[in-house]
SEFIZA-3560 file (N, C-alpha, C; in Angstrom, 3 decimals):
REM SEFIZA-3560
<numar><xx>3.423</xx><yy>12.895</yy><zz>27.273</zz><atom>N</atom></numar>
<numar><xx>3.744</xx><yy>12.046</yy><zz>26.132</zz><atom>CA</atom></numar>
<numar><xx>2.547</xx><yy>11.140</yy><zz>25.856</zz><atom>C</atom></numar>
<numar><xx>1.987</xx><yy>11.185</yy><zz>24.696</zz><atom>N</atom></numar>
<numar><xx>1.152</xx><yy>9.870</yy><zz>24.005</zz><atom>CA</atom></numar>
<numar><xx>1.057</xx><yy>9.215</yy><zz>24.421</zz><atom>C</atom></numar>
<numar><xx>0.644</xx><yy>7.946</yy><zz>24.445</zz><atom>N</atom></numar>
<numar><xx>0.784</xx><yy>6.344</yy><zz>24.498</zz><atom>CA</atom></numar>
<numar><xx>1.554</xx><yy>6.077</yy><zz>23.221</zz><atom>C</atom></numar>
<numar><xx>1.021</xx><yy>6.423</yy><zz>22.129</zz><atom>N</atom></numar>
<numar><xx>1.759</xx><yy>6.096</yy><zz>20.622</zz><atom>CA</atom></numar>
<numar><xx>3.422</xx><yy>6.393</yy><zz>20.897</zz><atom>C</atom></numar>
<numar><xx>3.573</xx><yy>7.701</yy><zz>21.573</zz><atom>N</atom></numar>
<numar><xx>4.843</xx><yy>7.817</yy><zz>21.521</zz><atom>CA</atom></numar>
<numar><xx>5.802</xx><yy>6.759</yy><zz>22.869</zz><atom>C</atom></numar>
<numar><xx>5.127</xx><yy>6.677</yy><zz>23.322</zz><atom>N</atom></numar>
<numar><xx>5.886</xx><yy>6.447</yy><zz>24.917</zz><atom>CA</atom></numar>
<numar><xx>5.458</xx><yy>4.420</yy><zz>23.682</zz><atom>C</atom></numar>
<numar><xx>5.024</xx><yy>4.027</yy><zz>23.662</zz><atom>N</atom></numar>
<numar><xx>5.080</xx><yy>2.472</yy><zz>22.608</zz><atom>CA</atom></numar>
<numar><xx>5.935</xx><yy>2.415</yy><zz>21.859</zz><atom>C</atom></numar>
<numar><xx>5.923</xx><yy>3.851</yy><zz>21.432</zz><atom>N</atom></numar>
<numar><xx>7.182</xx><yy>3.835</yy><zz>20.037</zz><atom>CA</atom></numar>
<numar><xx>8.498</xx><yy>3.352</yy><zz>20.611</zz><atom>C</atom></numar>
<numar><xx>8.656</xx><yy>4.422</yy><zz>21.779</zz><atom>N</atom></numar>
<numar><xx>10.237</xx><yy>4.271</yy><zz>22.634</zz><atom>CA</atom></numar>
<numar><xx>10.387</xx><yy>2.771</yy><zz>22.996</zz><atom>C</atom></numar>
<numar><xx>9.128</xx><yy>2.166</yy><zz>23.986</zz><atom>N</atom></numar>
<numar><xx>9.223</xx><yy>1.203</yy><zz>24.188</zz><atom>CA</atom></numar>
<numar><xx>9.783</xx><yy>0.138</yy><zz>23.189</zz><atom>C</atom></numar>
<numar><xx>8.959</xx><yy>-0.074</yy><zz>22.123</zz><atom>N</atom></numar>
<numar><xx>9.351</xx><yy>-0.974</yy><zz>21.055</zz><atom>CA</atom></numar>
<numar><xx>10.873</xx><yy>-0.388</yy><zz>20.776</zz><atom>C</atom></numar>
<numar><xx>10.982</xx><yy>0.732</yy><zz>20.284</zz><atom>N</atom></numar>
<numar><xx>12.269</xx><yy>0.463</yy><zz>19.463</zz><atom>CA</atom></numar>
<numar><xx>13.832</xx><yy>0.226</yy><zz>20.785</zz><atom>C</atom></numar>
<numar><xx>13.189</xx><yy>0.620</yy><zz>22.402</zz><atom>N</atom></numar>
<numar><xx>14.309</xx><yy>-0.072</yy><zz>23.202</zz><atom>CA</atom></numar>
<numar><xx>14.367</xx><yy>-1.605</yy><zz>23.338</zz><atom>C</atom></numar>
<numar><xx>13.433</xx><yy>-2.133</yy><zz>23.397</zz><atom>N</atom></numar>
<numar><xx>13.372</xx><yy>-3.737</yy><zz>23.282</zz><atom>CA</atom></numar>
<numar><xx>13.734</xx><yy>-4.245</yy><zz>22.147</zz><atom>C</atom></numar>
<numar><xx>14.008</xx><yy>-4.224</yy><zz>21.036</zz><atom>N</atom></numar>
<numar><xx>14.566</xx><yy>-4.035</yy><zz>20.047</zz><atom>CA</atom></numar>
<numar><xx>16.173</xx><yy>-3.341</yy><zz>20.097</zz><atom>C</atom></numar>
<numar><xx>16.327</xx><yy>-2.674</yy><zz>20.862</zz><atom>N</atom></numar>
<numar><xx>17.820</xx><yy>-2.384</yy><zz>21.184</zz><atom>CA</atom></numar>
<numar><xx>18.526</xx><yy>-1.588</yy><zz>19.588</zz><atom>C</atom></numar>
<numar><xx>17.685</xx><yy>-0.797</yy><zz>19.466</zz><atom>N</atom></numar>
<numar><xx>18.234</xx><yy>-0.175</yy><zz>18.122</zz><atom>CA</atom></numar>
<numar><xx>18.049</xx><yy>1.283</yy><zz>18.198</zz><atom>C</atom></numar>
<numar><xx>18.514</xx><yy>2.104</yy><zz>17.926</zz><atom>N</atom></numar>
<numar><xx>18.620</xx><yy>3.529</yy><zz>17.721</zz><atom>CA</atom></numar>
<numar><xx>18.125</xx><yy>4.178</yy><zz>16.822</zz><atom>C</atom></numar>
<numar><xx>17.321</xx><yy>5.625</yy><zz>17.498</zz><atom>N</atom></numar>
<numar><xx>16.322</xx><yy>6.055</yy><zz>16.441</zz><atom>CA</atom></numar>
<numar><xx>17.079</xx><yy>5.942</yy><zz>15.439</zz><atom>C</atom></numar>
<numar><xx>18.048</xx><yy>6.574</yy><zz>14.504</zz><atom>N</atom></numar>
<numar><xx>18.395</xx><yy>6.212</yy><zz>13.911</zz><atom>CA</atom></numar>
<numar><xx>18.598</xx><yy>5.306</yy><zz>12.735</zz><atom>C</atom></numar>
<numar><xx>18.956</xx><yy>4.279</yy><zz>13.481</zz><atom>N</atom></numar>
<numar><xx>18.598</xx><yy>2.958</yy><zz>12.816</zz><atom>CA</atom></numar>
<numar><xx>17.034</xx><yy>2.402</yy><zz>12.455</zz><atom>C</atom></numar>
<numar><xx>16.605</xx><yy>2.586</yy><zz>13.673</zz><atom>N</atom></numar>
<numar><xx>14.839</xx><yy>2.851</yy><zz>12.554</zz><atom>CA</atom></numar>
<numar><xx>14.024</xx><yy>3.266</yy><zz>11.992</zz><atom>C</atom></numar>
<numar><xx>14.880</xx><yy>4.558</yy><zz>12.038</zz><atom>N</atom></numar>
<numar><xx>13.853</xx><yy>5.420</yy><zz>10.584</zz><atom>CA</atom></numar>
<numar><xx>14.696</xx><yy>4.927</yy><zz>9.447</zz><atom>C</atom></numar>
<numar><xx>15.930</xx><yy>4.550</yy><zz>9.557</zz><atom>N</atom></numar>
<numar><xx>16.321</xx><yy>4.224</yy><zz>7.796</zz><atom>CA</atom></numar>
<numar><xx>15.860</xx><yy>3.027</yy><zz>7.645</zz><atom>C</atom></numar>
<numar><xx>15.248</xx><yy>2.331</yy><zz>8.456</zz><atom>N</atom></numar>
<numar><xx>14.784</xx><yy>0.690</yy><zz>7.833</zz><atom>CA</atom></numar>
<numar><xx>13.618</xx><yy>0.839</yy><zz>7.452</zz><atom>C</atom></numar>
<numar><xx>12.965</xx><yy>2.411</yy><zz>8.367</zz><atom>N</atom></numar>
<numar><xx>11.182</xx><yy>2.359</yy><zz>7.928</zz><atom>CA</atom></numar>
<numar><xx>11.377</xx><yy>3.539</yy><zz>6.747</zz><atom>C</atom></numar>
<numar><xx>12.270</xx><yy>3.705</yy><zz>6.535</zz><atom>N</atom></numar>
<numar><xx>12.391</xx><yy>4.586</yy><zz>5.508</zz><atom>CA</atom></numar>
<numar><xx>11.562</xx><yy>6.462</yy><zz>5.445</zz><atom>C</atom></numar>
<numar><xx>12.434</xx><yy>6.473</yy><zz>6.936</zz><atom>N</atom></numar>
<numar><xx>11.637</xx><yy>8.170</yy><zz>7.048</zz><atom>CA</atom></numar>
<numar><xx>13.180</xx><yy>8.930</yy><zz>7.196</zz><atom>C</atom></numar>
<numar><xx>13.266</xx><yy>10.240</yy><zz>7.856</zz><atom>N</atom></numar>
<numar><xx>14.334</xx><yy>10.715</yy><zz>8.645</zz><atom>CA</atom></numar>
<numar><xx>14.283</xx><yy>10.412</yy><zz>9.816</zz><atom>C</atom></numar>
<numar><xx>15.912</xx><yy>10.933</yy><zz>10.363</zz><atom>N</atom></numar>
<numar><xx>15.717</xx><yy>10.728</yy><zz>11.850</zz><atom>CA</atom></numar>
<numar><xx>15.199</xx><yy>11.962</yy><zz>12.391</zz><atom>C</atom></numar>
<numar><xx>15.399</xx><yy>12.723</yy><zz>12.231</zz><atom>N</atom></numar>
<numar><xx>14.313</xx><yy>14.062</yy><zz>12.456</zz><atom>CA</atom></numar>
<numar><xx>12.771</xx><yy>13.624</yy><zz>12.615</zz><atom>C</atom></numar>
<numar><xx>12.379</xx><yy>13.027</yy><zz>11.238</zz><atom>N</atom></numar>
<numar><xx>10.776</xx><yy>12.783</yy><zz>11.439</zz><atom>CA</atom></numar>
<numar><xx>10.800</xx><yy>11.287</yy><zz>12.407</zz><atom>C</atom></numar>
<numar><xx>11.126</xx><yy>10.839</yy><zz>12.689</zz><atom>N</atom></numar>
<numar><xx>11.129</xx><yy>9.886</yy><zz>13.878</zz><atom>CA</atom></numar>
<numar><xx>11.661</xx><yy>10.334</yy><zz>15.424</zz><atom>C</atom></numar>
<numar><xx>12.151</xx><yy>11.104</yy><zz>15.546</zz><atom>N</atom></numar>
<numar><xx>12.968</xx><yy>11.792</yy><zz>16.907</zz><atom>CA</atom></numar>
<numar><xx>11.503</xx><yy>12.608</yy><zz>16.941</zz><atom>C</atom></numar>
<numar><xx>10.962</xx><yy>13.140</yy><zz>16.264</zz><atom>N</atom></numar>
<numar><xx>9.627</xx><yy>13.937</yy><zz>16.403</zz><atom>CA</atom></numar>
<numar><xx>8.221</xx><yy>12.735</yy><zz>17.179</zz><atom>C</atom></numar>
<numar><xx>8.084</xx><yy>11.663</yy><zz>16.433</zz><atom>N</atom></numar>
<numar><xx>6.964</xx><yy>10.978</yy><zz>16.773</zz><atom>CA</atom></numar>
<numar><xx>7.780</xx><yy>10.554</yy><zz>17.739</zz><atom>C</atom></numar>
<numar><xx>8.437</xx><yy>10.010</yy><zz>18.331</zz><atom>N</atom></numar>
<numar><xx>9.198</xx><yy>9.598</yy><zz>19.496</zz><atom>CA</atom></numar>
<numar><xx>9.093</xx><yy>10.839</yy><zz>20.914</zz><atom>C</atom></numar>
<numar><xx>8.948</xx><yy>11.989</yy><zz>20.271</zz><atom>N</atom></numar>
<numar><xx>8.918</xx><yy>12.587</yy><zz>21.392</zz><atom>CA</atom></numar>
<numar><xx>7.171</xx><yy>13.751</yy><zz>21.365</zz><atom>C</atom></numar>
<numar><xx>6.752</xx><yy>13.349</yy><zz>20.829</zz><atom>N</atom></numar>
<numar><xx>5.190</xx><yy>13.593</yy><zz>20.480</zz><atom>CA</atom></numar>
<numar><xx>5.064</xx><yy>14.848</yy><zz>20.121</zz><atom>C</atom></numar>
<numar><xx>6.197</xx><yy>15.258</yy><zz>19.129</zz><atom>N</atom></numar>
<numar><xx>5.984</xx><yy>16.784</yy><zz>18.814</zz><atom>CA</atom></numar>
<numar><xx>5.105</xx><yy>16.404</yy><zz>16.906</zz><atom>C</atom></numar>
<numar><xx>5.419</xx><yy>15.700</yy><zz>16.530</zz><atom>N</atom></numar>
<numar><xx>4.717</xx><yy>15.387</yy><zz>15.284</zz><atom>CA</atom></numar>
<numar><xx>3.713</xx><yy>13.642</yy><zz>15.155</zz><atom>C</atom></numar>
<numar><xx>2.988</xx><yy>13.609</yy><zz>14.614</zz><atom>N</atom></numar>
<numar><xx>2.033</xx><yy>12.244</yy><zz>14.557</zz><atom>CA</atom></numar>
<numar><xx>2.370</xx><yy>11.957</yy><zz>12.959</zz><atom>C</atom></numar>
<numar><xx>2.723</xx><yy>10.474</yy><zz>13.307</zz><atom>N</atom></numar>
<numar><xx>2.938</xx><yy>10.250</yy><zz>11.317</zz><atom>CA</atom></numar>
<numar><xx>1.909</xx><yy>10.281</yy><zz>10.509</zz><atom>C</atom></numar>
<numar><xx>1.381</xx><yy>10.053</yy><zz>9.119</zz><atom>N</atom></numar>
<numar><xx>0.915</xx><yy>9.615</yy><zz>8.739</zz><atom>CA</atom></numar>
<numar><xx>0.018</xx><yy>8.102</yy><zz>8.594</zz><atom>C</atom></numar>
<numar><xx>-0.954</xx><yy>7.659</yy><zz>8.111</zz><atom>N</atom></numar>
<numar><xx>-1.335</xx><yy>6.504</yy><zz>8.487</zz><atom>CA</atom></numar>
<numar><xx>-0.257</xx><yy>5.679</yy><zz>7.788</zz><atom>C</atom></numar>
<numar><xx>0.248</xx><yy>5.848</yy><zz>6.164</zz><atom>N</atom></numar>
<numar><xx>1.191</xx><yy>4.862</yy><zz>5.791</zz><atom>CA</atom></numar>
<numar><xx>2.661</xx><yy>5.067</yy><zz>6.917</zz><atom>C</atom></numar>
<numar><xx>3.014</xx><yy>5.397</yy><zz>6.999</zz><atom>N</atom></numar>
<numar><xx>3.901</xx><yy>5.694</yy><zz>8.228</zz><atom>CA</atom></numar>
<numar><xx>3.668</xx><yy>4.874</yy><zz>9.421</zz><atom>C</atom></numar>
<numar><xx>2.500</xx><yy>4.806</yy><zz>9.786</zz><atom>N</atom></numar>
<numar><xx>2.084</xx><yy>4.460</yy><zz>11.511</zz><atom>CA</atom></numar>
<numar><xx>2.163</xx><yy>3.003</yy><zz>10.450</zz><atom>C</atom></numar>
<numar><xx>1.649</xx><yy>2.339</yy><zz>9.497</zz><atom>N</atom></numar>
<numar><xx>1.913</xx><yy>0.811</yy><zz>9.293</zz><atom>CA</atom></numar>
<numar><xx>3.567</xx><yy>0.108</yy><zz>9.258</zz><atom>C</atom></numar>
<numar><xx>3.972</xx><yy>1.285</yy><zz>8.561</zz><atom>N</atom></numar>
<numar><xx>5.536</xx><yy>0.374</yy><zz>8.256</zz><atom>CA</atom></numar>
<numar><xx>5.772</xx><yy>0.812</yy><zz>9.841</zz><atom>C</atom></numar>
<numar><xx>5.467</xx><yy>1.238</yy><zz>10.745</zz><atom>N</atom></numar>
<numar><xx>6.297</xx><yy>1.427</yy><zz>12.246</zz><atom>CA</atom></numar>
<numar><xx>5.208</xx><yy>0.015</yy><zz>13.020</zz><atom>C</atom></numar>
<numar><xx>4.391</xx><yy>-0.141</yy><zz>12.625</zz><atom>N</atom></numar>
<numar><xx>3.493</xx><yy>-1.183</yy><zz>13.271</zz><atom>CA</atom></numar>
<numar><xx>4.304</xx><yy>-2.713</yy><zz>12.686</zz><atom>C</atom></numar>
<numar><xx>4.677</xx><yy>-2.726</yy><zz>11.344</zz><atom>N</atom></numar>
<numar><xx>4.848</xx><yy>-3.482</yy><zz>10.897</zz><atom>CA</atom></numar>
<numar><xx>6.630</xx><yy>-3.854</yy><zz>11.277</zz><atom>C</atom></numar>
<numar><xx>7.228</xx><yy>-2.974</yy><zz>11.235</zz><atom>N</atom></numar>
<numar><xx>8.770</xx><yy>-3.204</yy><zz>11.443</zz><atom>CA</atom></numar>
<numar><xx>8.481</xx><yy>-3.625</yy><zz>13.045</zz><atom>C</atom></numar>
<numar><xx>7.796</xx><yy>-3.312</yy><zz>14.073</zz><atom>N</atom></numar>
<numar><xx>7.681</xx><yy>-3.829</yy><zz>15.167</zz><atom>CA</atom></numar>
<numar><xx>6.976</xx><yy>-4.894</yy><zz>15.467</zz><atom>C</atom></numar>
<numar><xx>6.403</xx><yy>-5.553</yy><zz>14.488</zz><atom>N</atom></numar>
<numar><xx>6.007</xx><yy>-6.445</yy><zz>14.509</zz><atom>CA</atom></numar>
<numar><xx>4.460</xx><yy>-6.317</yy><zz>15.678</zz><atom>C</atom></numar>
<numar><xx>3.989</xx><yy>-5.231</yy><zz>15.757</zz><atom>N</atom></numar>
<numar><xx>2.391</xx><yy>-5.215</yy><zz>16.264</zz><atom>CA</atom></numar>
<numar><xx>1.486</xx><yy>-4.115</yy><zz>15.516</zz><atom>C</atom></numar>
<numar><xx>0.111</xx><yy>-4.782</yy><zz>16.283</zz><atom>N</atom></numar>
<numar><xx>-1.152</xx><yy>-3.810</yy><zz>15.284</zz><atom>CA</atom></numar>
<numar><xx>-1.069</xx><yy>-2.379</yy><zz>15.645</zz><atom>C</atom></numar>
<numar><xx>-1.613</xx><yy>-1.721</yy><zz>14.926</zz><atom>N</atom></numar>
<numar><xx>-1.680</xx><yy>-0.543</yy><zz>14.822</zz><atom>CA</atom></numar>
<numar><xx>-2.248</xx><yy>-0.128</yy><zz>16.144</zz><atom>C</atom></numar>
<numar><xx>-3.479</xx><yy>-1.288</yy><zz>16.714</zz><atom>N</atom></numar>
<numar><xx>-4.036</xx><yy>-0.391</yy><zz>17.863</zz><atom>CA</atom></numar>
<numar><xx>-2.965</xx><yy>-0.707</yy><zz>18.720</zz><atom>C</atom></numar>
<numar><xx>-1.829</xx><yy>-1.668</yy><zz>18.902</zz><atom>N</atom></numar>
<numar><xx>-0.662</xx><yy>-1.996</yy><zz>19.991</zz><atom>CA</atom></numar>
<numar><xx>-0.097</xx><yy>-0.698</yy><zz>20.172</zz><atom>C</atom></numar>
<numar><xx>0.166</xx><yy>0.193</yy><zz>18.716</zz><atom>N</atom></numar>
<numar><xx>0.892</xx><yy>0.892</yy><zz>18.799</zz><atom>CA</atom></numar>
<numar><xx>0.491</xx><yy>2.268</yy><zz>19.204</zz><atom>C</atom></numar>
<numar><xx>-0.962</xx><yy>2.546</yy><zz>19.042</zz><atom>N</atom></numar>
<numar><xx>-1.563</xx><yy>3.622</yy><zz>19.087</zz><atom>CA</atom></numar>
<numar><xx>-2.137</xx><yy>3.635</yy><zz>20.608</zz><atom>C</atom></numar>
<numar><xx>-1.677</xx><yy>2.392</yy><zz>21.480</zz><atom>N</atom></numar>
<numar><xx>-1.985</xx><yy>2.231</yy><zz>22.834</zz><atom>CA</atom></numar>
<numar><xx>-3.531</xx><yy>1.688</yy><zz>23.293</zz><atom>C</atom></numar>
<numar><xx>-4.447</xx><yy>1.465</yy><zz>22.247</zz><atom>N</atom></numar>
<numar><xx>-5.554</xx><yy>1.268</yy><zz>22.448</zz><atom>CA</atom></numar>
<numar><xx>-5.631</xx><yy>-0.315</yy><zz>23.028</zz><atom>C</atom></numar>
<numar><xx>-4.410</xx><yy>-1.323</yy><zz>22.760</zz><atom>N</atom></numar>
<numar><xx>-4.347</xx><yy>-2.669</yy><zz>23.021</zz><atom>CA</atom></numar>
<numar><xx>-3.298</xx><yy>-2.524</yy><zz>24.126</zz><atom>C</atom></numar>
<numar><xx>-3.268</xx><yy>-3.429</yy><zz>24.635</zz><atom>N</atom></numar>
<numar><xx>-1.660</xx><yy>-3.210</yy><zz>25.198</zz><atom>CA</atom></numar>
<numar><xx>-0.369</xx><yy>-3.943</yy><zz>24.316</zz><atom>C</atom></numar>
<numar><xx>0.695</xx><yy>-3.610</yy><zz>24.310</zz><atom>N</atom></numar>
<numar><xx>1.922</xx><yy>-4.146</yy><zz>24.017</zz><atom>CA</atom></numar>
<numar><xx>1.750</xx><yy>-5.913</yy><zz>23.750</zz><atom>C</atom></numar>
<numar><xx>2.216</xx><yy>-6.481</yy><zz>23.202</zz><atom>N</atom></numar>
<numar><xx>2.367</xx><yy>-8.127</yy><zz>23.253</zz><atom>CA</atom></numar>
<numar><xx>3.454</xx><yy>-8.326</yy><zz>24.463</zz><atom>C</atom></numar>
<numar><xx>4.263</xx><yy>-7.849</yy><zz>24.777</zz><atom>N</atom></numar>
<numar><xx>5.258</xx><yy>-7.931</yy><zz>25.547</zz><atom>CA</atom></numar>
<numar><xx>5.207</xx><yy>-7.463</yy><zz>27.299</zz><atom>C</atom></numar>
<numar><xx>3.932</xx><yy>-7.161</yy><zz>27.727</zz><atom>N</atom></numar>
<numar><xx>3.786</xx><yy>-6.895</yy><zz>28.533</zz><atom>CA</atom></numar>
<numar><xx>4.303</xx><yy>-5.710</yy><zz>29.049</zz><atom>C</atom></numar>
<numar><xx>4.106</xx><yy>-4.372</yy><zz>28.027</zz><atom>N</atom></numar>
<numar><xx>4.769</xx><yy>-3.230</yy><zz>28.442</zz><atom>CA</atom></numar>
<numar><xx>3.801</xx><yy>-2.154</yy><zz>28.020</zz><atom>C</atom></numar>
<numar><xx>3.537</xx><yy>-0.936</yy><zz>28.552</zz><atom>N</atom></numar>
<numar><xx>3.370</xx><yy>0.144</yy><zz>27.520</zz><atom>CA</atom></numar>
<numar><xx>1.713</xx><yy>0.058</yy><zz>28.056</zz><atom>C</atom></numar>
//
């Protein structure tokens, strides 16, 4: 698994919400999010912002190049 993906999981469990529930807020499917979650597909760059942005970190947090704000990942 990624870093991007294994951040993704991270964030959206600390957050306590279900894929589900965050692809309809970032406005994708849950299909195309169950995919970047499990590193069979990579989003797009507008994609990787609204997932940076609904989690409230930078792109490199998310892409693993930083670490987590939260001390994870």
């Amino acid at each position: 698994m990624s870093a991007f993906s294994e951040n993704l999981k991270i964030c959206r469990k600390r957050l306590q919400r279900s894929q589900e529930v965050v692809a309809v807020q970032c406005g994708m499917s849950s299909m195309s999010y169950r995919r970047y979650e499990s590193g069979e597909r990579e989003p797009s760059l507008s994609k990787l912002c609204v997932l940076a942005d609904y989690f409230g970190i930078t792109l490199d947090q998310l892409a693993g190049r930083e670490p987590l704000p939260f001390g994870e990942g």
